[in-house]
N, C-alpha and C positions, 0 to 999 in steps of 0.2 A: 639621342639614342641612349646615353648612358641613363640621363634623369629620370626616362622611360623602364627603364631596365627597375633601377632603384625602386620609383614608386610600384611597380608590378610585384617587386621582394617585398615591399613592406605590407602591400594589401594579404597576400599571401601570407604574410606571418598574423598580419590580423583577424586572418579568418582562423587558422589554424590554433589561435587562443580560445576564440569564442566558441567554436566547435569542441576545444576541450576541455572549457568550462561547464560550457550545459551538458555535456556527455557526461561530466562528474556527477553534477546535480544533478541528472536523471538517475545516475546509478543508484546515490544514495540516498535520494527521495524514496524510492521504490523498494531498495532492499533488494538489489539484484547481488549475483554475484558475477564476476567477470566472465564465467561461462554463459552466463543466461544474458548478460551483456552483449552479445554476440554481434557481427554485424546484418544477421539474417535468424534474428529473434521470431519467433511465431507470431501470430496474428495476435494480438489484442479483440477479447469481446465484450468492449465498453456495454451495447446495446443490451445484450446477453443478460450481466451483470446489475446493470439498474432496474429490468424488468425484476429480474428475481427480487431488487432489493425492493422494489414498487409493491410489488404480491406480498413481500414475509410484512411490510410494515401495514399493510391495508387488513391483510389477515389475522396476524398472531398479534404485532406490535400495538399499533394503534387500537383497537378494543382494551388493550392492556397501560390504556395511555401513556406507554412506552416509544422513544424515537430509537430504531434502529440506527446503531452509529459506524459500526465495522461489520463483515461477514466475509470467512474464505470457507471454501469446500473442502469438506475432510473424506478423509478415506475409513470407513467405518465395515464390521461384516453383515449387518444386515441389510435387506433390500432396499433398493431405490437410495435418492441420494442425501446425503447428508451436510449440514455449514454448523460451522461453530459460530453460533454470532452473541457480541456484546450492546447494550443495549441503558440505557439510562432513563429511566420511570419520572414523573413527575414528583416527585421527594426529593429527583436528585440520586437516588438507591443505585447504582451501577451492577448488572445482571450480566452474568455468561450463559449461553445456553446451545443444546444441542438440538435443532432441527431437525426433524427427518422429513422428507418427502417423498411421497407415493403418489405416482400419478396414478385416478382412479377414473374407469370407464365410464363417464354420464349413463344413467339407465332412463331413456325417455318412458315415460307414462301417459296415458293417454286422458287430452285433459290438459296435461302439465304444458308450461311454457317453455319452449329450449332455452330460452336465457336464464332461467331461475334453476333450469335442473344445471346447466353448466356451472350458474353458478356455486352452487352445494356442490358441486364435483371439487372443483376448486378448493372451498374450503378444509374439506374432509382432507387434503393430499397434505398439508403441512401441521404438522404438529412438535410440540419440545418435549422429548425425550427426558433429558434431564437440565438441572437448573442449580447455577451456584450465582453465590454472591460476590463481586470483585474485594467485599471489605476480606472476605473470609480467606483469598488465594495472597497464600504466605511465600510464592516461591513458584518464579517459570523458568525448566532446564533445559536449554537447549539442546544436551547430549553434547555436541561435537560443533565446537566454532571452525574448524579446522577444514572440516565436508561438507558437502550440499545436502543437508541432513532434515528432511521434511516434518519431521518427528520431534516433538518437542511434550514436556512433562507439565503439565498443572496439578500444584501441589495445594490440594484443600487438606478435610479431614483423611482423604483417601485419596492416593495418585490417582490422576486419570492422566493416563497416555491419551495424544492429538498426535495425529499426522495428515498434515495438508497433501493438497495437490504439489504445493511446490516449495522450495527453499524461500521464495520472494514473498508467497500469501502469509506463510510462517511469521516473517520477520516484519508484515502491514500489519499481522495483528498485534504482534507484539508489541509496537510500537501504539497503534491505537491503547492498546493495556496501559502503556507506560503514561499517555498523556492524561487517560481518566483517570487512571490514581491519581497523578498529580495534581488533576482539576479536583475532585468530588471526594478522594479519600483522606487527600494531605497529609500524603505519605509519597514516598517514593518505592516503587516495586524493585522487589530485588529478583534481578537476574542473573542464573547462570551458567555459565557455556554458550555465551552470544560474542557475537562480535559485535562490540559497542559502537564501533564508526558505522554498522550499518543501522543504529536504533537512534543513535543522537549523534551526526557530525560534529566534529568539531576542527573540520581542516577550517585555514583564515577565511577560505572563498566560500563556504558553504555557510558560514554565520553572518553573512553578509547580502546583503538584497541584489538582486540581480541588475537592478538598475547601477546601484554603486559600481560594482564591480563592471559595467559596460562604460561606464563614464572613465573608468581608470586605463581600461584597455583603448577607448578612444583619446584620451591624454599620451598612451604614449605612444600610441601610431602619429598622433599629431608630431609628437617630439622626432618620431624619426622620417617623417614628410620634411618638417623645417630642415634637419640634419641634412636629409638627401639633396633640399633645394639650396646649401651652403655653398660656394665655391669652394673649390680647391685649388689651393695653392700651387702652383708649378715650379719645380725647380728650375731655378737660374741657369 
């Protein structure tokens, strides 16, 4: 009964590792903050997500033999909806740019094929607003490391204020930013007012592969299975 008892404690702390491993790495993969961490976080809309990125790279990108690499939703005033997306050309050229979308009513014609006029609907609804260069942006402020602060500064020849949908979209793209400079500008982006553990980890377990780190937590549940299956001694 005791040896029972034992290994039930040690499974238990085993789990209780590995659930607070990848609970880590989730956090800081994502760029969540501890509030949006939550244990009853909103729904995720992967599906959502890949259509729009499906559409902007079929419409605007691809003709522009451009690959769509990042995109989050901005909160802009004029109508319909807006993404700030970064994007990298066949040269290599790293681009930002502002999307806008307007969903427009297909006008059937008669004569016309409904698939050709939806498709021209289609087209028409996405367009870029405006267009910078990543060699050009000297500078992204996040305002406030401190808050959940959606609103972050791109600094070209002229500020342009961004504010996402969320604290977490803010800090995927920033992060996407940081890694295409380093790929294609070689340079490193200067940031600030970020919280850097959310843009590049560097706790032990987070620069480390997941698999290592499962091999080290099963080493030492193994060490304390042997421990628990040791006799003990009785006193005389």
């Amino acid at each position: 009964m005791k040896e029972r008892c034992r290994m039930e404690s040690v499974c238990a702390c085993v789990c209780r590792r590995v659930r607070a491993h990848f609970t880590h790495n989730h956090i800081f993969s994502r760029g969540l903050t501890r509030e949006e961490a939550s244990p009853h976080p909103s729904p995720p809309l992967p599906v959502m997500s890949s259509l729009l990125r499906e559409e902007m790279q079929r419409i605007l990108f691809r003709p522009a033999k451009q690959r769509l690499v990042e995109f989050i939703e901005i909160e802009e005033p004029p109508h319909g909806r807006h993404f700030l997306c970064v994007s990298v050309g066949k040269n290599k050229v790293v681009q930002l740019c502002i999307v806008q979308c307007q969903i427009t009513q297909p006008s059937l014609k008669s004569g016309s094929k409904k698939s050709h006029t939806k498709r021209s609907s289609i087209q028409e609804c996405y367009r870029r607003t405006e267009i910078w260069s990543l060699q050009d942006l000297t500078l992204v402020d996040g305002r406030d490391p401190d808050v959940d602060d959606p609103c972050f500064l791109l600094h070209f020849d002229k500020v342009r204020t961004v504010t996402a949908i969320s604290c977490s979209a803010k800090y995927a793209f920033v992060r996407a930013l940081v890694a295409l400079s380093d790929q294609h500008c070689q340079r490193s982006l200067k940031l600030r007012n970020f919280d850097w553990a959310y843009i590049k980890p560097t706790s032990f377990y987070s620069n480390r592969g997941d698999c290592v780190v499962l091999s080290q937590i099963c080493f030492y549940a193994l060490n304390l299975v042997c421990l628990s299956m040791c006799p003990v001694p009785l006193d005389a």
